[in-house]
C-alpha positions as CSV (number, residue, x, y, z in Angstrom):
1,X,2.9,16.8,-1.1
2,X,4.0,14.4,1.5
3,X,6.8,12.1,1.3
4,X,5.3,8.7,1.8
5,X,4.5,6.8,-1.3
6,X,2.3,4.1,-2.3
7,X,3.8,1.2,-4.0
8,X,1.5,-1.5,-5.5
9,X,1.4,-3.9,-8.0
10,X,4.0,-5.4,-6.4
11,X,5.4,-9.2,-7.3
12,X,5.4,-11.4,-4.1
13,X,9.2,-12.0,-4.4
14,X,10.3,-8.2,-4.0
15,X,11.9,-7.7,-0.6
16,X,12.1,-4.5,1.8
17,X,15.7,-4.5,0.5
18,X,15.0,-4.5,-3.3
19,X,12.5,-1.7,-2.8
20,X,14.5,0.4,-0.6
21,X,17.5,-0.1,-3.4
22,X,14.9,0.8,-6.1
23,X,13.4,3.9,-4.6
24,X,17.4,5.0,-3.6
25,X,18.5,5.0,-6.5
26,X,20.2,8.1,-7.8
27,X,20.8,9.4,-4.4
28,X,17.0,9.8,-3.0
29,X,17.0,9.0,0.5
30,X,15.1,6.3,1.7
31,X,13.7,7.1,5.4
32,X,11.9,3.8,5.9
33,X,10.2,0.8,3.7
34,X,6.8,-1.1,4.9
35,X,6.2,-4.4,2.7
36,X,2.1,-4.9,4.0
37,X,1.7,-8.6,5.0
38,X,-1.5,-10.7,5.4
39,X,-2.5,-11.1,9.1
40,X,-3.3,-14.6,8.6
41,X,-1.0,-16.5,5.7
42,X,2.0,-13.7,6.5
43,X,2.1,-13.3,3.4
44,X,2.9,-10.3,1.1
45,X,-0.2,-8.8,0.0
46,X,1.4,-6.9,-3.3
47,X,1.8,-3.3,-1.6
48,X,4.1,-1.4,0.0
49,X,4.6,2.3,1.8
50,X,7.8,3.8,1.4
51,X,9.0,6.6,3.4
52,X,11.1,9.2,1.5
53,X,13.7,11.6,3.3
54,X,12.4,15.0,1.7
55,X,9.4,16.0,-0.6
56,X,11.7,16.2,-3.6
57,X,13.3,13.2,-3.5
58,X,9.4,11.5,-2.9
59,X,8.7,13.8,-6.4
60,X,11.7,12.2,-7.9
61,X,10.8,8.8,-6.8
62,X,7.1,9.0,-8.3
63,X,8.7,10.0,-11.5
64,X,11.5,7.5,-12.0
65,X,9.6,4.2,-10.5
66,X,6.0,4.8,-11.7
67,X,5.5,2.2,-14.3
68,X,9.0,1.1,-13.9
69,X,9.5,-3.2,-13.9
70,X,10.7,-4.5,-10.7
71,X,10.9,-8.0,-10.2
72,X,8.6,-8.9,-13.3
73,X,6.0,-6.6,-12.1
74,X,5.4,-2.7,-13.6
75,X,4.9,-0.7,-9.9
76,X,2.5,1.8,-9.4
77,X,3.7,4.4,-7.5
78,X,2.6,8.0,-6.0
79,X,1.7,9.7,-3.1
80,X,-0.1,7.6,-0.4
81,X,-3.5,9.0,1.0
82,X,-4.6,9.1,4.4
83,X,-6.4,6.0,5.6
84,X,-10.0,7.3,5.3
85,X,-12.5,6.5,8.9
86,X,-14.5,3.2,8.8
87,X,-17.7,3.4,9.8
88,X,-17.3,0.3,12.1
89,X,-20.8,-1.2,10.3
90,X,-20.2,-4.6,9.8
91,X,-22.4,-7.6,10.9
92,X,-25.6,-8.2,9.7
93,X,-26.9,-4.9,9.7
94,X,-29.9,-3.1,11.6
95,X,-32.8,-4.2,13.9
96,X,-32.4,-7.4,11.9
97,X,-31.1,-9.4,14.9
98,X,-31.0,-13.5,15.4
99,X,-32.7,-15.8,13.4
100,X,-35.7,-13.3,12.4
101,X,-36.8,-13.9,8.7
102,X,-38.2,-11.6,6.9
103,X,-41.7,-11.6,6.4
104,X,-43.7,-9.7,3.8
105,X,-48.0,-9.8,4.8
C-alpha cells in the first residue's frame, strides 16, 4: 500500500487546513495536502490527495475518515491509483478531416 490517499466527495468550503487537521488526527502524520482546483474558475473541484507520513498511519487514516462527515459532506477516502496513460486521441477522430461529410452511395 502506498501512503497517498484519495479524498473525494469533498464540500467546496473544506480547506487544506481542515483536511490536514482531519487526516492528523490521533497522531497520523500528515506529509503534505493537495486540494485539486479547476484550471479555469480556480475553483475547488471536490477532491483532494493527501500525503501520509508512513503506510500505517495512511491505513489508519482510510479507516477513521472513510465515510466520516467533514464539512457537511461524508468523504470517501482510500488509497489513490496511479494516473493511468491517455491515449492523446482527441479531436474529431480519423481520416475524417475538414468539412468532409459523410456520404453513403
Amino acid at each position: 500500500m502506498g501512503t497517498r490517499l484519495y479524498v473525494g466527495n469533498m464540500s467546496f468550503k473544506t480547506t487544506e487546513d481542515s483536511l490536514a487537521a482531519a487526516f492528523g488526527a490521533d497522531g497520523r502524520q500528515v506529509a503534505s495536502v493537495s486540494i485539486v482546483m479547476d484550471r479555469d474558475t480556480g475553483q475547488p473541484r471536490g477532491f483532494a490527495f493527501v500525503e501520509m507520513a508512513n503506510e500505517a498511519d495512511a491505513q489508519a487514516a482510510i479507516e477513521a475518515l472513510d465515510g466520516q462527515q467533514l464539512d457537511g459532506r461524508a468523504l470517501r477516502v482510500n488509497e489513490a491509483q496511479e494516473r493511468k496513460p491517455r491515449d492523446g486521441g482527441g479531436g474529431r477522430g480519423g481520416d475524417r478531416g475538414g468539412d468532409r461529410q459523410r456520404r453513403s452511395w
